[in-house]
C-alpha positions in Angstrom: -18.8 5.8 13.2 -18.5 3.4 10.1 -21.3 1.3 9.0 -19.7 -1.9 9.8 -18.5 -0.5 13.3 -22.6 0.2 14.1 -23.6 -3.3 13.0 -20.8 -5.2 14.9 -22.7 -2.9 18.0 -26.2 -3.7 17.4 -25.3 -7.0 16.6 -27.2 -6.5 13.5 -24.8 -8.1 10.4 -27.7 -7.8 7.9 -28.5 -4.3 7.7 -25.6 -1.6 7.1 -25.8 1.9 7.3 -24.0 4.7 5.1 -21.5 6.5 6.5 -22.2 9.6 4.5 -26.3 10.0 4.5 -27.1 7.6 6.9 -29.7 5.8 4.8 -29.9 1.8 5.9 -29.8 -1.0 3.7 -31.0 -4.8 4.7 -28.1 -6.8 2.4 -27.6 -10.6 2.5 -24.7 -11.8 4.3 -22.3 -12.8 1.4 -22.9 -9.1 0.4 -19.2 -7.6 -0.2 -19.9 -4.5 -1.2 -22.6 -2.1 -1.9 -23.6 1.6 -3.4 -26.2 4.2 -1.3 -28.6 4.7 -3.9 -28.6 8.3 -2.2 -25.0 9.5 -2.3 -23.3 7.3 -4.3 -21.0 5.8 -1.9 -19.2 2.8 -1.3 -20.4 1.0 1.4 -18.9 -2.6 2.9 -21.3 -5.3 2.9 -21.2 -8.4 6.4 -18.7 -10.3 3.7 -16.2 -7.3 3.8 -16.6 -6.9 7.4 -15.6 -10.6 8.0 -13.0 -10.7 5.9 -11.5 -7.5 7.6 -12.1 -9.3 10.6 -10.0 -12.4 9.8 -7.3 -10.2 8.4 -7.3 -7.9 11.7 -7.1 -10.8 13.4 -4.3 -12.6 11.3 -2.0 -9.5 11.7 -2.5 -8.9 15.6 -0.6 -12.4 16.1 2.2 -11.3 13.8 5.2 -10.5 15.9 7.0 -7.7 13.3 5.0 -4.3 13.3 4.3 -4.0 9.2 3.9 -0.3 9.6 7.8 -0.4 10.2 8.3 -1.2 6.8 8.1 0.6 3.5 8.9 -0.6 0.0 12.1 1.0 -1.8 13.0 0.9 -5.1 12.7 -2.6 -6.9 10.2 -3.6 -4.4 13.0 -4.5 -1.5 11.3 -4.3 1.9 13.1 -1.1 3.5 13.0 0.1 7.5 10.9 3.0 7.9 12.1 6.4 9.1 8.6 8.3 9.1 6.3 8.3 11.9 4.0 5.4 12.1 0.3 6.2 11.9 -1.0 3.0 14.1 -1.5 5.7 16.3 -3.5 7.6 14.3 -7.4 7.2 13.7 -6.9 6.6 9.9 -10.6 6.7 9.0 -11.2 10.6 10.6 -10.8 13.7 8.7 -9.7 15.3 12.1 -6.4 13.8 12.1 -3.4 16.0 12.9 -0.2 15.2 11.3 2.8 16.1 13.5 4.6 19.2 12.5 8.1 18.2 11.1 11.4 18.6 12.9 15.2 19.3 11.3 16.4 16.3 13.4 13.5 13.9 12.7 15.2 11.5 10.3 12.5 12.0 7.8 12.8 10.9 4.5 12.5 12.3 1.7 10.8 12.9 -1.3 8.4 13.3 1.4 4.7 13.6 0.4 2.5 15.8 2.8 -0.9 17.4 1.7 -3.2 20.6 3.5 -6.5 20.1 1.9 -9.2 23.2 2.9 -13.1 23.3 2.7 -14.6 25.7 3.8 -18.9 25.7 3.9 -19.9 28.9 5.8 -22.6 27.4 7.8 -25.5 29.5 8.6 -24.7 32.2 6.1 -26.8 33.5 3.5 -23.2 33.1 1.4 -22.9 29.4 2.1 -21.4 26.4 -0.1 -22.5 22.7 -0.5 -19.9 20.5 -1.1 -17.2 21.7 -0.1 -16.3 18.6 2.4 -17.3 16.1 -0.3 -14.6 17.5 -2.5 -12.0 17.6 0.2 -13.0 13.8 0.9 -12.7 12.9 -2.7 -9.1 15.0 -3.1 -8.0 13.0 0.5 -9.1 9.7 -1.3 -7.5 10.6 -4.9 -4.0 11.5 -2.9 -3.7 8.6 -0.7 -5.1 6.0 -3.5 -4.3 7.1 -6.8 -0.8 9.2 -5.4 0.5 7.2 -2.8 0.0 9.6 0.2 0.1 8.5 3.7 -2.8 9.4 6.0 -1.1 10.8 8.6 1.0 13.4 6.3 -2.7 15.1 5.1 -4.1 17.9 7.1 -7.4 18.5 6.7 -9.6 22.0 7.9 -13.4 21.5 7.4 -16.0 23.3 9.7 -17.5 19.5 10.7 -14.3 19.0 13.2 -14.5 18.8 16.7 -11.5 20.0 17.5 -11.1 23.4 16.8 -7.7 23.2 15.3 -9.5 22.0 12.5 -12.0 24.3 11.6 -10.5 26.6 8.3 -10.4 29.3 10.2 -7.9 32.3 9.1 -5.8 31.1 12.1 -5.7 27.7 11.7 -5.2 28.1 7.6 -1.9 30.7 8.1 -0.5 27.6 10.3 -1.1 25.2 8.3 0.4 26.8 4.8 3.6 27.0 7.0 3.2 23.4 8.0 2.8 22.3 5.0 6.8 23.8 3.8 8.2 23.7 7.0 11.4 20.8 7.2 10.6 20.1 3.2 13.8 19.4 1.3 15.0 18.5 -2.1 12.6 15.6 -3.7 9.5 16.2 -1.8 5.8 16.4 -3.0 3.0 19.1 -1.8 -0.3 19.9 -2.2 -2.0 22.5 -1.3 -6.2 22.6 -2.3 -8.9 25.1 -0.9 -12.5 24.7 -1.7 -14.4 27.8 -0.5 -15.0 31.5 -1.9 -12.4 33.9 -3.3 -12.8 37.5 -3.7 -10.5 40.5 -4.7 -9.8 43.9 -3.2 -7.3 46.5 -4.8 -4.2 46.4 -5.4 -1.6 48.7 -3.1 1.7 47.5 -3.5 1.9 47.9 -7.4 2.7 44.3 -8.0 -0.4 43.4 -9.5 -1.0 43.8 -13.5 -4.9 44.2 -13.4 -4.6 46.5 -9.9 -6.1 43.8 -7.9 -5.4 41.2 -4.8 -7.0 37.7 -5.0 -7.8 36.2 -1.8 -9.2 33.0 -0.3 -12.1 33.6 2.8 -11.3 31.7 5.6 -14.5 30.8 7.6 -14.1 33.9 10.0 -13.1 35.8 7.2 -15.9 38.8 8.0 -14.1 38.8 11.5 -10.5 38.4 10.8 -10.2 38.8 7.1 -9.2 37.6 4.1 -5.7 35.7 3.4 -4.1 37.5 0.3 -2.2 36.4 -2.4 0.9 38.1 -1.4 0.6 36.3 1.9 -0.1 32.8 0.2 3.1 33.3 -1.9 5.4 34.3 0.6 4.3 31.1 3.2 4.4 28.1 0.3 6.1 29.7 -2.8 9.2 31.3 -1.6 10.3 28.9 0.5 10.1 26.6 -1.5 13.7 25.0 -2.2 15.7 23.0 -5.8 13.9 19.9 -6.1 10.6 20.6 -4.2 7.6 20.5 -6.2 4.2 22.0 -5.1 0.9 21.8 -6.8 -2.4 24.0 -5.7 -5.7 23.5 -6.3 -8.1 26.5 -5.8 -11.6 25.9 -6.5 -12.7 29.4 -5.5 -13.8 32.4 -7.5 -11.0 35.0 -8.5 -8.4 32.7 -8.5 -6.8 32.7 -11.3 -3.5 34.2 -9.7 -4.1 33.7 -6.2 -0.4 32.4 -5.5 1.1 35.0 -7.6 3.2 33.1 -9.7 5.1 34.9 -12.3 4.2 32.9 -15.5 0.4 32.1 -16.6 -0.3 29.7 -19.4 -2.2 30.5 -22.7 -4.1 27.3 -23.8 -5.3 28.3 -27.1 -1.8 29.4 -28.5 0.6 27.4 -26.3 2.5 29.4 -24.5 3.6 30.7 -21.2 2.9 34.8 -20.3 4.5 37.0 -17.9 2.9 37.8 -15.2 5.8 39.3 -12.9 4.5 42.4 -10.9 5.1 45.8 -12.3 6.9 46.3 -9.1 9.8 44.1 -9.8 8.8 42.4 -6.5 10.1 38.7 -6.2 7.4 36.6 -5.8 9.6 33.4 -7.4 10.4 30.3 -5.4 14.5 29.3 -4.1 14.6 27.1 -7.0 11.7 24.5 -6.3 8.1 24.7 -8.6 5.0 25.8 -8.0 2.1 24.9 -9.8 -1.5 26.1 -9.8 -4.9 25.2 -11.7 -7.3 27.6 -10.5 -10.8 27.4 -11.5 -11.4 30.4 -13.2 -9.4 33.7 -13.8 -8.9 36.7 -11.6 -11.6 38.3 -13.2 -14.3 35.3 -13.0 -16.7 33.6 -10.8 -16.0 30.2 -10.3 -19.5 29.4 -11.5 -19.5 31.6 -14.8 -17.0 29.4 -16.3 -15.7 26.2 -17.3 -12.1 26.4 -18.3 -9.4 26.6 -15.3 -6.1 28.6 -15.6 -3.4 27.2 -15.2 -0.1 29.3 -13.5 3.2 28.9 -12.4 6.7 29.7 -11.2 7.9 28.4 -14.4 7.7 27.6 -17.8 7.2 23.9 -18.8 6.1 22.1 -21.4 2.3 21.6 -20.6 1.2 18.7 -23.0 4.5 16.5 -22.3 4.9 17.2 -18.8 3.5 14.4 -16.1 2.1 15.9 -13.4 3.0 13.8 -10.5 1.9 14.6 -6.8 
């Protein structure tokens, strides 16, 4: 529940509580806005929660539904095609985006994001953080990069539902959610928080003889999801015109969508990377982009320079990336 949701309950509009840590603060009323001394966040004060109040209240009595509405180039006001999110709880991680259809009417460049943390409770190989950093990449895409709410799936072990849990299931759909119905001029992301290992190499289309892989949280169950796999669900499919960035914040991972071209930062150029097998592992004329945090051969922890791959060459220091 949010902080100002509690106090309009208890009745309480002095004191707010922090929707992250739960630590509560006694704030005078013309308070807007606060930070938890504990966790850093940002936490509305009585004054925000009035004002959102009077504009709730403004827009219930307007007759056109805004959410209709986007704005076009040159700032005309333009009908909407995509699903509306009013009927989507906005300020949930566990929201669950509709999966696209060819006769939707969609519009595109479409934006639509599958952000993964993964936190392996009660395991002596655990991570901290992991949710945190799929928050903050949730906020940076829909503030910073224009992404709507309801096109961001999100697969974290603290969901109810278990659709939502990061499980090796639940990830396989969702990498195939996140291409499916995506045409020329669309946007996607695709960032996984969690561990990354490596196993060998049996195919021959690996230069170092190994597999990078992301753990799901059942992964001692059901197993690892391997590169191979990761490139043929979001990198092959991928069509002219459809750009996809990855972030993999996981040991091992410098390669992990097996991309054919890997970028040398200290002399400025692109190597190749295609498997000795001559296997295809390009896209259908779309990009792919990937900024791993270390190399294949690393722990995430040992270093602090990412790698940086893709599908294909670019100039890196005049190039904008744009999600």
């Amino acid at each position: 529940m949010r902080s100002y949701e509690l106090m309009m309950e208890t009745g309480i509009p002095n004191v707010v509580i922090c929707n992250r840590c739960n630590k509560r603060y006694s704030v005078a009323k013309y308070a807007a806005i606060i930070r938890c001394t504990e966790c850093k966040a940002i936490i509305p004060g009585p004054a925000s929660m009035e004002l959102g109040n009077q504009i709730r209240h403004a827009l219930s009595k307007t007759k056109s539904n805004l959410h209709q509405y986007s704005f076009g180039n040159g700032g005309k006001l333009l009908k909407s095609t995509r699903p509306s999110s009013s009927s989507t709880n906005v300020s949930s991680l566990d929201t669950k985006p509709p999966y696209p259809t060819g006769n939707s009417g969609e519009a595109h460049g479409m934006k639509r994001a599958l952000l993964c943390g993964v936190t392996y409770q009660n395991k002596k190989y655990s991570l901290k953080g992991t949710v945190n950093d799929v928050r903050r990449m949730k906020n940076l895409l829909m503030q910073r990069f224009g992404y709507r709410r309801d096109c961001i799936r999100i697969l974290t072990e603290d969901q109810v539902d278990s659709d939502f849990m990061p499980t090796k299931k639940n990830i396989q759909d969702s990498l195939k959610w996140l291409v499916e119905g995506s045409e020329s001029g669309d946007s996607l992301v695709f960032y996984f928080s969690g561990h990354g290992l490596r196993q060998p190499d049996f195919n021959d289309d690996e230069k170092d003889g190994f597999d990078e892989t992301i753990c799901p949280v059942d992964f001692m169950q059901e197993g690892m999801i391997l590169d191979n796999e990761i490139n043929s669900t979001i990198v092959r499919p991928l069509k002219k015109g459809i750009t996809l960035h990855a972030i993999v914040d996981a040991c091992h991972s410098g390669t992990v969508l097996d991309l054919e071209y890997i970028y040398d930062p200290h002399n400025d150029i692109w190597n190749d990377n295609k498997p000795p097998s001559k296997a295809d592992k390009s896209t259908s004329g779309g990009l792919a982009i990937c900024l791993s945090a270390c190399g294949d051969d690393q722990m995430a922890s040992d270093t602090s320079n990412p790698m940086l791959s893709s599908s294909q060459e670019f100039p890196v220091y005049s190039k904008k990336f744009l999600l």
